[in-house]
C-alpha positions, -999 to +999 in steps of 0.1 A: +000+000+000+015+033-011+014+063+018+027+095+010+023+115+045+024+153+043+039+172+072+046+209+082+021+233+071+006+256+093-003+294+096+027+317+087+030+350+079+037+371+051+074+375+044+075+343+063+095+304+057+080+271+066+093+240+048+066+210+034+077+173+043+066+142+023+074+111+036+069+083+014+060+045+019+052+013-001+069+026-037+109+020-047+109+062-034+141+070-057+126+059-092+096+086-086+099+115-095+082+137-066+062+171-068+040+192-049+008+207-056-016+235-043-048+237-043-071+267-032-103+273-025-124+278-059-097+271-082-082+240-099-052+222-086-021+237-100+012+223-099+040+240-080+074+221-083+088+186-095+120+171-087+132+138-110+148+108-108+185+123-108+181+153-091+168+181-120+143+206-107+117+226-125+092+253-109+064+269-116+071+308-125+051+322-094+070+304-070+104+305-088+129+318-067+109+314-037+106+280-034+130+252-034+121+210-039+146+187-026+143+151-015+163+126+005+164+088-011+178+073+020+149+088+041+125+082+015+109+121+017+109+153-006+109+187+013+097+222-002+110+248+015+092+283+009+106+311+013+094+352+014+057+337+014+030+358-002-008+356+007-017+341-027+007+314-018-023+303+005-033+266-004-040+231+008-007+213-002-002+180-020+027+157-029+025+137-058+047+106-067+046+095-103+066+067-114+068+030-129+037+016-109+017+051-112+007+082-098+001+089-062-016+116-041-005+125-004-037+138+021-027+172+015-018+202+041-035+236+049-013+267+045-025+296+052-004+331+049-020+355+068-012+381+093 
């Protein structure tokens, strides 16, 4: 049974940092490639960051800069650490593994930026 359990969000303001944990279970973690979503209320889920197999990175352009995906194969878990956070950053955040045996969906996290 595939798990991926999000960790880490919470109510941070503007300006603020606050980094995303997705620990993964069940899949062979380092032949996913990993990403994170966001999702807020009203509006589709739009895709925020993807980190591959080997390492590359890509981001989305309104979190470039900002943001930075990483993961850790021997702990099984990508991170997203966010920097200078921004109100419209506000979202329930999802990780997504996609790889040989399919595509998977973590529970999500609230993350609210907010004074």
């Amino acid at each position: 049974q595939v798990q991926l359990v999000v960790s880490g969000g919470g109510l941070v303001q503007p300006g603020g940092s606050l980094r995303l944990s997705c620990a993964a279970s069940g899949i062979i973690f380092s032949r996913f490639s990993m990403a994170w979503y966001r999702q807020s209320p009203g509006k589709e889920r739009e895709w925020v960051s993807t980190i591959y197999t080997g390492g590359s990175t890509t981001y989305a352009d309104s979190v470039k800069g900002r943001f930075t995906i990483s993961r850790d194969n021997a702990k099984n878990t990508v991170y997203m650490q966010m920097n200078s956070l921004k109100p419209e950053d506000t979202a329930r955040y999802h990780c997504n593994a996609a790889g040989y045996s399919g595509s998977y969906w973590g529970q999500g996290t609230p993350l609210p930026v907010s004074f």
